[in-house]
C-alpha positions as CSV (number, residue, x, y, z in Angstrom):
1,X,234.1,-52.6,-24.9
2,X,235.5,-55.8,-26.0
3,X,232.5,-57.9,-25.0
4,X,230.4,-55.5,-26.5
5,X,232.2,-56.1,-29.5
6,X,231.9,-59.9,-29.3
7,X,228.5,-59.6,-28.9
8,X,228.0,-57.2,-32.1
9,X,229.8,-59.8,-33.9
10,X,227.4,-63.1,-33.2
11,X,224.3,-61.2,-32.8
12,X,221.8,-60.1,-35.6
13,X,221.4,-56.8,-33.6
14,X,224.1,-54.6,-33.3
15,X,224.5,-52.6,-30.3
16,X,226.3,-49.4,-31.0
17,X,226.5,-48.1,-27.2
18,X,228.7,-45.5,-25.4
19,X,230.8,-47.5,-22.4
20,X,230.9,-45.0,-19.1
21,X,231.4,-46.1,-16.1
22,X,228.2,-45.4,-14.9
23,X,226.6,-48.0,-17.3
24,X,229.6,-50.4,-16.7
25,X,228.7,-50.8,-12.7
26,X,225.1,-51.0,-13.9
27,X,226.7,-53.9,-16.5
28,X,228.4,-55.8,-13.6
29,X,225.6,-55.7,-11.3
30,X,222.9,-57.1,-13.8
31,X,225.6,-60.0,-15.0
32,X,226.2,-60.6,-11.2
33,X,222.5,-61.0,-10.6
34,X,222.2,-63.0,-13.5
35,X,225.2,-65.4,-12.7
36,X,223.7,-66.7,-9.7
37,X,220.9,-69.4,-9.5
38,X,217.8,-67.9,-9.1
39,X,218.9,-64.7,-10.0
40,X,216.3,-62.3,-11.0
41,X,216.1,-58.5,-11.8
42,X,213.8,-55.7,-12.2
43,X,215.4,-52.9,-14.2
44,X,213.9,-49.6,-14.2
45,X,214.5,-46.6,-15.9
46,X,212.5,-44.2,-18.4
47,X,212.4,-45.5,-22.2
48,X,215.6,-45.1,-23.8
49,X,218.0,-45.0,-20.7
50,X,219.4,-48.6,-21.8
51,X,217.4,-51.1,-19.4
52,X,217.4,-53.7,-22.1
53,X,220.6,-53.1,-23.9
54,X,222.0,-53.4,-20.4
55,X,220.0,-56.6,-19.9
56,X,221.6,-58.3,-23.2
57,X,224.7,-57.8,-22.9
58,X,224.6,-58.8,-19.4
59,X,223.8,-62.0,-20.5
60,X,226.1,-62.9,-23.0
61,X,228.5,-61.7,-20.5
62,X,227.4,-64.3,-18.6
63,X,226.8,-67.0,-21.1
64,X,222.5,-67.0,-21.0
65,X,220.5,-66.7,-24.2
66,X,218.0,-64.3,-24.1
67,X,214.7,-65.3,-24.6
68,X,212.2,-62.5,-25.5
69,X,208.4,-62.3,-26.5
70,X,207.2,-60.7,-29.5
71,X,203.8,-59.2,-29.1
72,X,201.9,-58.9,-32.3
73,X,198.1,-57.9,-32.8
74,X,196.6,-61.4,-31.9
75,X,199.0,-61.9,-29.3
76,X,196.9,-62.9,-26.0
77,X,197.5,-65.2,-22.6
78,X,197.1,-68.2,-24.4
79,X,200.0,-67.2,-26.9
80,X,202.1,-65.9,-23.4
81,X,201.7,-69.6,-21.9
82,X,202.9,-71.5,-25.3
83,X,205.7,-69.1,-25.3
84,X,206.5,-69.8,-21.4
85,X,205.9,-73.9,-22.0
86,X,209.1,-72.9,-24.7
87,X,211.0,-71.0,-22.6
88,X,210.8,-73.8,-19.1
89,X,210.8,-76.5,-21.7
90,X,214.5,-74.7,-22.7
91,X,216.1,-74.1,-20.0
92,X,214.4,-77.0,-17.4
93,X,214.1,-79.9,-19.6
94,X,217.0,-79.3,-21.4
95,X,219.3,-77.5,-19.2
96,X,220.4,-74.5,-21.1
97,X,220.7,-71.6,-19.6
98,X,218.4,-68.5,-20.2
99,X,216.9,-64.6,-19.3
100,X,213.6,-64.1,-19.9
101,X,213.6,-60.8,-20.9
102,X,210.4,-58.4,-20.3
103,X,209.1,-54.9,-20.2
104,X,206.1,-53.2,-19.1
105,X,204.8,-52.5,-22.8
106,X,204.5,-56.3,-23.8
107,X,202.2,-56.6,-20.9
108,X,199.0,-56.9,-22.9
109,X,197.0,-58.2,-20.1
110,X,196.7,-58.9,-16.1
111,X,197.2,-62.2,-16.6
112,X,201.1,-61.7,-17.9
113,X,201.7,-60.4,-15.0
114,X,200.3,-62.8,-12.6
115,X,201.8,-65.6,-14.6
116,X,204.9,-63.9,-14.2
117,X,204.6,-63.6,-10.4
118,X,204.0,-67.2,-9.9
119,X,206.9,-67.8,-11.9
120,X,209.1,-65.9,-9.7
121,X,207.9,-66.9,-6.8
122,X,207.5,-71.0,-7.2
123,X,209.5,-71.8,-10.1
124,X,206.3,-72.3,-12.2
125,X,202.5,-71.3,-13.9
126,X,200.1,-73.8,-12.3
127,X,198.5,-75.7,-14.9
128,X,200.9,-74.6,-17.3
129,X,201.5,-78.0,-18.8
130,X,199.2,-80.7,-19.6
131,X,199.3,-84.2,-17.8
132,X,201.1,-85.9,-20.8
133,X,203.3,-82.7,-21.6
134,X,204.7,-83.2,-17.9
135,X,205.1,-87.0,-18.9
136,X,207.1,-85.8,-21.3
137,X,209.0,-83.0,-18.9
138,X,210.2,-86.1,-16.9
139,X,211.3,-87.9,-19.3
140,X,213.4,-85.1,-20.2
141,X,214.8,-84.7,-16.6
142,X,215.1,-88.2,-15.7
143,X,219.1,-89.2,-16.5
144,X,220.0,-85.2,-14.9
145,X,218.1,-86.0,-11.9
146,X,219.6,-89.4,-11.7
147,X,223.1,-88.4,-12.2
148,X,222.7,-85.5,-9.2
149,X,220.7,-87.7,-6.5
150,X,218.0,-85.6,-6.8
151,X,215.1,-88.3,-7.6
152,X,216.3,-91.6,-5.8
153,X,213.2,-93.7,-6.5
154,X,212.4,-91.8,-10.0
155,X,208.8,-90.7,-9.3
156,X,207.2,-88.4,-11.9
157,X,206.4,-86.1,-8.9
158,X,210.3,-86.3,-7.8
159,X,211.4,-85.6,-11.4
160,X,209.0,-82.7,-11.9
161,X,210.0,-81.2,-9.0
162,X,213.3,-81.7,-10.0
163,X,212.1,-79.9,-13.3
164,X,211.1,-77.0,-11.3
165,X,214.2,-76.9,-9.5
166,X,216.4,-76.6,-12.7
167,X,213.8,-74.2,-14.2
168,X,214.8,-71.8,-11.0
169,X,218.5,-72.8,-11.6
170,X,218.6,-72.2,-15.2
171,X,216.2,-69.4,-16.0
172,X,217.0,-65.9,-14.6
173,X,213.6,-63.2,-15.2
174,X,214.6,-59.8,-16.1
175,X,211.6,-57.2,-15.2
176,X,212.1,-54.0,-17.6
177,X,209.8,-51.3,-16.1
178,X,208.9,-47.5,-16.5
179,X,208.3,-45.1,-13.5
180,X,206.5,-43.4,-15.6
181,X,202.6,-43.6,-15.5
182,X,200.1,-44.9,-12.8
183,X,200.7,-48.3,-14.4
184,X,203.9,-48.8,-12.9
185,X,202.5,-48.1,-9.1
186,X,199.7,-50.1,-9.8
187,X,201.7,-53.8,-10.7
């Protein structure tokens, strides 16, 4: 309860929940998955049960920003991708720390959710970034990747690599889904 008062006093969004023990082991486990590198989770529960309350607070508990999507009426792939260049540019270029936050109603099209899968599974969106925007990615990554050994001769395809590993390191996904519906069986 004192963490949840914490985070009621930095964030914007209050959170006025009720702590049961139930929810707290649900609390731990999402902050434990979250904690470790390449930690991912798919929380899923009908509307209202708490997945994403559960999901924030698990973060701040374990010292992520949460990044989340805001779908509005012209909202399509191309605005997804911009919004994912953001989010890797964040938390892979500059090293901070972050949950991608999603649930099944901001899915808008396929193509959010095979973006997503290739994000979970290799670290990145082929052909997400332009040849001078990875330039630029490099760049970013080149002192970190010095400092940990991890490019010895400082090739851009060593230090995007690199890029991709921090982006798996730094970025955990958190899937928010409904049983509800034959959309859920479908994805």
């Amino acid at each position: 309860e004192g963490h949840l008062e914490q985070y009621n006093m930095m964030s914007t969004k209050k959170m006025d929940l009720v702590c049961f023990l139930y929810m707290l082991e649900h609390l731990s486990r999402v902050a434990r998955v979250i904690k470790n590198p390449g930690g991912n989770a798919l929380l899923v529960g009908v509307g209202g049960s708490g997945r994403q309350s559960c999901a924030k607070l698990a973060s701040f508990l374990a010292d992520f920003l949460v990044y989340q999507v805001e779908i509005t009426r012209g909202y399509d792939q191309t605005s997804f991708r911009e919004d994912l260049k953001k989010l890797l540019t964040n938390s892979g270029g500059k090293g901070e720390k972050y949950v991608f936050l999603f649930s099944d109603s901001q899915i808008k099209t396929e193509g959010f959710v095979e973006d997503l899968n290739n994000l979970l599974n290799a670290g990145e969106v082929p052909n997400l970034f332009a040849a001078d925007e990875r330039v630029t990615l490099t760049e970013m990554v080149r002192a970190a990747a010095r400092q940990e050994g991890k490019a010895p001769d400082g090739t851009p395809t060593q230090l995007y690599a690199y890029f991709v590993e921090r982006c798996r390191k730094m970025l955990a996904i958190v899937l928010c889904f409904s049983p509800i519906g034959d959309a859920w069986r479908s994805r």
